[in-house]
N, C-alpha and C positions, 0 to 999 in steps of 0.2 A: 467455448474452448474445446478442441478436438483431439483429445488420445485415442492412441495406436491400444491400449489393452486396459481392462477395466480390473482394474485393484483398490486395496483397499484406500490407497492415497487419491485416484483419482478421481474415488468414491466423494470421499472427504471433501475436496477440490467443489465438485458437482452442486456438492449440498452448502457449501460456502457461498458458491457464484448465487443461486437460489434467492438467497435471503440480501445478497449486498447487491443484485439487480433488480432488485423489488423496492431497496432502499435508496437506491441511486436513479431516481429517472433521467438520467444524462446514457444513463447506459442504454436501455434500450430505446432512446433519442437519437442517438449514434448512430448504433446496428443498424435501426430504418433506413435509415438514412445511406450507408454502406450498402444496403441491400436493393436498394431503391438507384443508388449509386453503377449497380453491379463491381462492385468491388468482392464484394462476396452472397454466398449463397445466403448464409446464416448466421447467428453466431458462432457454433462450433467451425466454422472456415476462416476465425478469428486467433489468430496466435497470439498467446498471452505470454510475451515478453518475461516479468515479473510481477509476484504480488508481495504484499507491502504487509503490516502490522508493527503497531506499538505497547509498548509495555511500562509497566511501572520498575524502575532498580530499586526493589527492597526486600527485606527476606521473603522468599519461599517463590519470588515472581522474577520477573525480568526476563534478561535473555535467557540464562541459565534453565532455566524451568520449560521457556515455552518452545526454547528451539528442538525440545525433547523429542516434541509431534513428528519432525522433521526429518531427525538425524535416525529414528525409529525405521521410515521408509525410505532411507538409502541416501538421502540429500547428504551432502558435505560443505561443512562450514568452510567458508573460504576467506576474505579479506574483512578487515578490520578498521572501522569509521570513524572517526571523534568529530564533535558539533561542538566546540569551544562554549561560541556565544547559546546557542539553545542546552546547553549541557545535558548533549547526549551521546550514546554509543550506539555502534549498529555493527551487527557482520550479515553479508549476505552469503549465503546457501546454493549449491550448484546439486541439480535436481539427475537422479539418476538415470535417469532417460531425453533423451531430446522433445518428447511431446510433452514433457511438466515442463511448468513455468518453474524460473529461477526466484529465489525467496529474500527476502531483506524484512530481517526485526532489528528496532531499532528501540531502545532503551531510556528512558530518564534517569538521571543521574542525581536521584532525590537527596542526599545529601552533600549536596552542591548547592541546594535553594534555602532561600532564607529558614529561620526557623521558623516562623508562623506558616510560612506555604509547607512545611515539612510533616509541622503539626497536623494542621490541615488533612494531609494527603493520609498519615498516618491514622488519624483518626477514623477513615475508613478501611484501610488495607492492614492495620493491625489485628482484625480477626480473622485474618489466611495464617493457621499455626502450622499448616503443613504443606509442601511443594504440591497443588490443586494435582499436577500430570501424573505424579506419581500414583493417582487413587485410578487413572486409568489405565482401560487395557485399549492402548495404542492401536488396536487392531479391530476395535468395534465402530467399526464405521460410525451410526447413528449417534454413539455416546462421545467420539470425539467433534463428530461435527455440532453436536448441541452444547459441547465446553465451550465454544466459540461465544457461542449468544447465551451464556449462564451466567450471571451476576455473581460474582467472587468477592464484590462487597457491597454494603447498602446505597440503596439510590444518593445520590447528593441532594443538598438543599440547594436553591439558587445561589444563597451568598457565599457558601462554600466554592461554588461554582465561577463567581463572579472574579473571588477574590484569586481564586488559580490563576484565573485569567489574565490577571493585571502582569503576573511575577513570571507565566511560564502557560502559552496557549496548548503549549503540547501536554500538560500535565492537565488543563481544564478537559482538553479533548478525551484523554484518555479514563479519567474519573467518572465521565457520564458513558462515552461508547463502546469503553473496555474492548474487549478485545474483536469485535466488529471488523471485516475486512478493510484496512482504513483506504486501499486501492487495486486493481488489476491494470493493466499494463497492454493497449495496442500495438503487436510489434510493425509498426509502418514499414518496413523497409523491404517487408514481406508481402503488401499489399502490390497489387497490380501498379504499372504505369497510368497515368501520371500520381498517383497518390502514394507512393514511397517513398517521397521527401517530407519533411515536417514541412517544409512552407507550401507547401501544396493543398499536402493536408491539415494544420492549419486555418489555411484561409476556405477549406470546405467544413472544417468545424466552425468558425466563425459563420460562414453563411448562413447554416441551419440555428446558428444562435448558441453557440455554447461560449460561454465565458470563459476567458483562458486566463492564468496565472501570470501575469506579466512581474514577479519579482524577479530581477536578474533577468530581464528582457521575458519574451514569449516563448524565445527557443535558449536552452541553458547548454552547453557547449563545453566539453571536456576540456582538456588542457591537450591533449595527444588530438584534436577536432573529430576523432573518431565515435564519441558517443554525444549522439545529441536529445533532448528530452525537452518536453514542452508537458500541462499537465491544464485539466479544468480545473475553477473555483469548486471548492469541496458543494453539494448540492445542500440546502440548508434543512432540518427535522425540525419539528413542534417538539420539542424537548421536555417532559413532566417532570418535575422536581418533587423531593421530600416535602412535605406540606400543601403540595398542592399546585403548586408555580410551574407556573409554561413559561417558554422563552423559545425562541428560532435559536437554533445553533447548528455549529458547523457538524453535517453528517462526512462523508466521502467522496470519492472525487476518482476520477478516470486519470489515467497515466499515456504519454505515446514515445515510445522511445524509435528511435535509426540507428542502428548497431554498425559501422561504416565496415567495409570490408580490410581487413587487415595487410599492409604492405605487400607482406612477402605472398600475399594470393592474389595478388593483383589483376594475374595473367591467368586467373580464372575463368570459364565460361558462366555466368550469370546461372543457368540451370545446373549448374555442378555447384552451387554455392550451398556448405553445410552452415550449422551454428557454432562451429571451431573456428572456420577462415573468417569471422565477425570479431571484433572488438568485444569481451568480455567484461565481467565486473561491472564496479559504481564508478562515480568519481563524485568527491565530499564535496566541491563547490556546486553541482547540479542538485542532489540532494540536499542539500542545507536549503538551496531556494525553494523545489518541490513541496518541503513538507509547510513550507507557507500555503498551500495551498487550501488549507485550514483556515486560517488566519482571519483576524478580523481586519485587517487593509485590502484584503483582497476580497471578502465577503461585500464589505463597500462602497467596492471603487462605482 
């Protein structure tokens, strides 16, 4: 990821990428690849569209709590998601500058799940008695990037684990990965010719072997055609459970979105093209398939 000036967010940002490109080997499987490609020099000649995060909806956590990090360095909360069938919420965040990526936390909607999956979830997150962001100072770099990977409640035991599973995969996920970057985001449309279409690039991630999320086809497709999104299968972790138990589970996953150029900029010169004359925002049908990307049909297939 490449910024124009080094602050305390991009700080933040640097020391995230860090620990979720050490945890994600697809990521720096990619980059070679890109760079080997000459598509680009390095990583940071990589523009990061968006990054992703999930949360639990119960007291002291959720959106409310963790968009805090966000709205602290200048981000503004913008549009508003509902996932009916996965019952959850999401607003994505516009980032105060053009070199930060744009932000989506997206919510579980805990009591909307049964009560034994409730119980469950509570049984661990009932010892958070107070808002965790509140105890920081938003502005220490090192102490917000280590809330990211801090345990805010006890490890799970597998069956605890197992049984999320069955009722709600994003609430298993988030129990064991907590708040773990759950993705970062390629903006493809920014990449050199010919790799600035998704089915380009694509069919150059398929070659080097990455597994793509085929829920809602391989390329998921706005309803306006102008934002299109394709995403890897989440890369899988040796997961350690309470007592002792290992299990493969779903870690994260790589994002690649095409932001089309917007109507009325039509008659643009292609080197005059900002990230305002792009197609902006989510759209809830691409998302709702994206976050399968987790998923155990797609871990599987």
């Amino acid at each position: 990821m490449k910024f124009k000036s080094s602050t305390a967010m991009t700080q933040i940002l640097d020391a995230l990428f860090k620990v979720y490109e050490a945890r994600v080997p697809d990521v720096r499987k990619i980059t070679r690849a890109m760079i080997d490609k000459k598509m680009v020099k390095d990583q940071s000649d990589i523009i990061n569209d968006h990054i992703a995060f999930r949360t639990m909806g119960v007291p002291h956590l959720g959106i409310a709590s963790f968009e805090k990090i966000f709205l602290a360095h200048g981000y503004t909360r913008m549009d508003f998601y509902h996932f009916e069938a996965k019952k959850l919420d999401a607003y994505w965040y516009s980032p105060p500058t053009e070199d930060l990526p744009r932000v989506f936390i997206s919510e579980l909607k805990v009591d909307q799940l049964s009560e034994s999956t409730q119980q469950i979830i509570k049984k661990y997150t009932d010892g958070v008695q107070t808002d965790p962001v509140d105890a920081l100072n938003l502005n220490d770099v090192p102490a917000v990037a280590n809330f990211f990977q801090t345990p805010l409640w006890s490890l799970p035991s597998l069956e605890d684990y197992e049984s999320l599973l069955k009722e709600s995969e994003y609430a298993a996920w988030v129990i064991y990965n907590r708040y773990y970057l759950n993705h970062y985001t390629i903006s493809v449309h920014d990449l050199p010719e010919p790799y600035n279409t998704l089915e380009s690039f694509d069919t150059f991630l398929k070659s080097i072997g990455i597994d793509l999320n085929t829920s809602g086809g391989e390329i998921k497709t706005s309803q306006d055609g102008l934002l299109r999104q394709s995403s890897s299968v989440a890369n899988q972790v040796v997961a350690s459970f309470d007592g002792g138990a290992t299990k493969k589970i779903a870690g994260s996953y790589v994002e690649f979105a095409e932001r089309s150029v917007l109507p009325e900029y039509a008659f643009l010169d292609q080197k005059r093209l900002l990230r305002k004359h792009r197609r902006e925002g989510f759209e809830t049908s691409n998302a709702d398939r994206i976050f399968e990307s987790t998923f155990t049909s797609q871990l599987k297939k």
